[in-house]
Structure formats: C-alpha cells, structure tokens
C-alpha positions in Angstrom: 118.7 112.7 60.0 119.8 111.9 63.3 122.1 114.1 65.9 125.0 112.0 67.2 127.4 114.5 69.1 130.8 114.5 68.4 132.4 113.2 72.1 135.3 114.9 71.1 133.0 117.9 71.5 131.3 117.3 75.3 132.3 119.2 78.0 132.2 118.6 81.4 128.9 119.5 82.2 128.0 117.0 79.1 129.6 114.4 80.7 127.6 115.5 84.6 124.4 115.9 83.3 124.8 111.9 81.4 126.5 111.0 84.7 123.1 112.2 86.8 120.9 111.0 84.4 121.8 107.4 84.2 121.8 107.5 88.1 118.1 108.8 88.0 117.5 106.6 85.4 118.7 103.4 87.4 117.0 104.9 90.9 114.0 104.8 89.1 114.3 101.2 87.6 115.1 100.0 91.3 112.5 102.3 93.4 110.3 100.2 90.8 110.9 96.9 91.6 111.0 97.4 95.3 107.5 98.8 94.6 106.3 95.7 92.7 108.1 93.8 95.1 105.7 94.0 98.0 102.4 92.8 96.0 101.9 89.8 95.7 98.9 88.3 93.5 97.0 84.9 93.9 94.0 83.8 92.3 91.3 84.0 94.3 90.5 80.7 95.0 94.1 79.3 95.5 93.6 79.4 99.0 97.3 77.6 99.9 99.5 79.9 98.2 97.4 83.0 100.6 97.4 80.8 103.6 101.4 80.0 103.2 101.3 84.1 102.4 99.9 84.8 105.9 101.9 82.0 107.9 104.9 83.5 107.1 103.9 87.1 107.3 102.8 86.4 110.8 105.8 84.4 111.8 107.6 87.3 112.1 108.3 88.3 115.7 106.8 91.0 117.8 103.2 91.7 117.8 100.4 90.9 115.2 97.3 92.7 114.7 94.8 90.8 112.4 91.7 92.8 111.1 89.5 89.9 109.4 86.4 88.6 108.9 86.3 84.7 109.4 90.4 84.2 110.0 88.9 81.3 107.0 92.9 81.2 106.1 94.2 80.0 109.3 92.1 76.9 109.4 95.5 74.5 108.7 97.4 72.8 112.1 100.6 74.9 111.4 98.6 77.9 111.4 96.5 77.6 114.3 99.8 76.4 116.5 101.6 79.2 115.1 98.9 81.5 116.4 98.5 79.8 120.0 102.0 80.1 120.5 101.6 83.9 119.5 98.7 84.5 122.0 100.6 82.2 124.4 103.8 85.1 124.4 101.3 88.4 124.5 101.7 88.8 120.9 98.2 88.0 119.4 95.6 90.7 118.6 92.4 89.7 116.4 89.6 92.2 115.8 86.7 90.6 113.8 83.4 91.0 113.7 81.9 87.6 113.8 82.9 84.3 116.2 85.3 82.2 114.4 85.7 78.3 114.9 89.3 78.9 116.7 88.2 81.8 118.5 87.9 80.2 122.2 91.1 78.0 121.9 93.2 81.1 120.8 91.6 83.3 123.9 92.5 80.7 126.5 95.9 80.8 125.0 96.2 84.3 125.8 95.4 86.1 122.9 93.3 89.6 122.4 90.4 89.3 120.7 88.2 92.5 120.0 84.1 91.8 118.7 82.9 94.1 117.0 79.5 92.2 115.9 77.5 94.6 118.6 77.7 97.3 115.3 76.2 95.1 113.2 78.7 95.7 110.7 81.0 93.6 108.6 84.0 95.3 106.7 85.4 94.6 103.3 89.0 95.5 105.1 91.5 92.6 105.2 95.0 93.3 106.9 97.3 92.2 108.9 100.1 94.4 111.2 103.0 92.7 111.8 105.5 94.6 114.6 102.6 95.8 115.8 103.2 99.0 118.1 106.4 98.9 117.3 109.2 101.2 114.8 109.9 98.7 111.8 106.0 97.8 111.4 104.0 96.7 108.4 100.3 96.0 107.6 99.4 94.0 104.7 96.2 94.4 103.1 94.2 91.3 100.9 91.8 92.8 98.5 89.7 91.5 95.7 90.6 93.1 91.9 88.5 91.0 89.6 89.3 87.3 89.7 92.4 87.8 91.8 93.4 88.7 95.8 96.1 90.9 95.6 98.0 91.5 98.8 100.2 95.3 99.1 102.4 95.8 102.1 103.0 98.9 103.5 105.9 100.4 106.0 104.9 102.6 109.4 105.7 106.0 107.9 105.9 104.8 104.2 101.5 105.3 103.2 98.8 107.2 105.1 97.0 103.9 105.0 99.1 102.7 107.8 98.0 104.8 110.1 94.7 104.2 108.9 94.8 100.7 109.6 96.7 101.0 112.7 93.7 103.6 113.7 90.8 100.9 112.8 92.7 98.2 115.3 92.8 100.8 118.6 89.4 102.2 117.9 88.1 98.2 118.1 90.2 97.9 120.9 88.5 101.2 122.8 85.0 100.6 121.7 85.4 96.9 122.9 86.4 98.5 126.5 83.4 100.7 126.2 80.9 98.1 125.9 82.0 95.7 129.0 81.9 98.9 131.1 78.0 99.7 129.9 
C-alpha cells in the first residue's frame, strides 16, 4: 500500500517544505559537480594529457609557485618558453629539491628557484599555486591513487591544505635565505 496525498489536501506549508526541498535537493546535485569538477584523472603514464594539464594551469597570469621534484613534465618547447617568459615578468617561483635539466636557463631568465637538497630530503608533495600571493589563488596537487595521477584543485580559503601548501613554499623560501647567510 502506498501513501499518495490527496493535493487537494496540502497546505501551504506542504507546498514550502516541497518548495525547500527540491531547492536543497538541486544545491546539492550542483555543489556536487562543481566538486567533481576540479579533479581531474590521468593514467599515470599518459604523460601528455598531465603535461597539457600543467601548461594551461600555469598559463594563467600572476604568480606561480611550483613545489616538484624533477619539473619531468615541463620538458616540451611550449612549456619551457612558457616558463622563461614567466621568470622573465617576476612571476616564476620553483622549490625543488634536486637540480633539474632547465634549472640554469629558467634562473638567468629571472625566475626564483629555492634548493632544498641541503635537507637531504625528497617529498612525495606535487603542487602547483597559481595567483600566487594573491586573493583568487589556487594550488593543485598531482598524487598517485593506484595506477592513476589524480590532480584536485583547491581555492585560497576553500581547504586547510591551501595554506598548507602555501606554508611549505615560504618556509623553502626562508630556509633557502638562511643557508646563503651561514
């Protein structure tokens, strides 16, 4: 036996409480997608879809701050004029904790590279800030869940791991000051 109310019946409140609903209903649906919307997946090994990822996550304007081990996916032309042109304008930051083949050409263009490889210690963190410094920022962070990278973007404001990643980049940048005045 099923209940199926007489509309005839409903009273206003009836009528506000379906009203709410279906907007809660249709917030959550969207608040969803919006979610979904900034991961994206790749297989791990198809290196050009996460290389075309990064080019245009860094072509924004403003400031980038790029937390990486090897900068492996910005070994393509585009990518490595994109990037001079960045350090060219001020608006190139790298902290890494190895030398990188690219590494002197992009720091004669101008750009800010922190080394950390005095601490002897490499870190499984992958991101990228875009806006850097400024209101409107991101950071995008690459991980590894089982045979894929899955990238997840995150607004200044929106995650504590923002700040946490905005935190990692100045304290490279400080301890990188502290060692050239030892």
């Amino acid at each position: 036996m099923y209940f199926i109310p007489d509309i005839s019946q409903l009273n206003i409140w009836s009528y506000i409480i379906l009203f709410l609903a279906t907007i809660l209903f249709v917030y959550l649906i969207i608040n969803d997608i919006l979610e979904n919307a900034r991961v994206s997946v790749y297989k791990i090994n198809d290196n050009n879809s996460i290389n075309q990822y990064m080019f245009k996550l860094i072509s924004e304007g403003g400031r980038v701050a790029i937390w990486t081990r090897d900068m492996s996916w910005a070994e393509n032309l585009d990518t490595i004029e994109l990037l001079t042109s960045k350090a060219r304008r001020n608006e190139l930051i790298i902290c890494t904790s190895r030398r990188f083949s690219i590494m002197s050409q992009l720091i004669s263009a101008g750009a800010e590279v922190y080394l950390y490889d005095r601490l002897d210690f490499v870190p499984r963190s992958r991101f990228t800030i875009v806006q850097f410094g400024r209101e409107g920022s991101r950071v995008a962070i690459g991980s590894r869940e089982g045979s894929y990278h899955v990238i997840k973007e995150f607004a200044s404001g929106e995650h504590p791991i923002f700040t946490v990643t905005e935190d990692l980049i100045k304290f490279a940048m400080k301890a990188e000051q502290f060692y050239e005045k030892e």
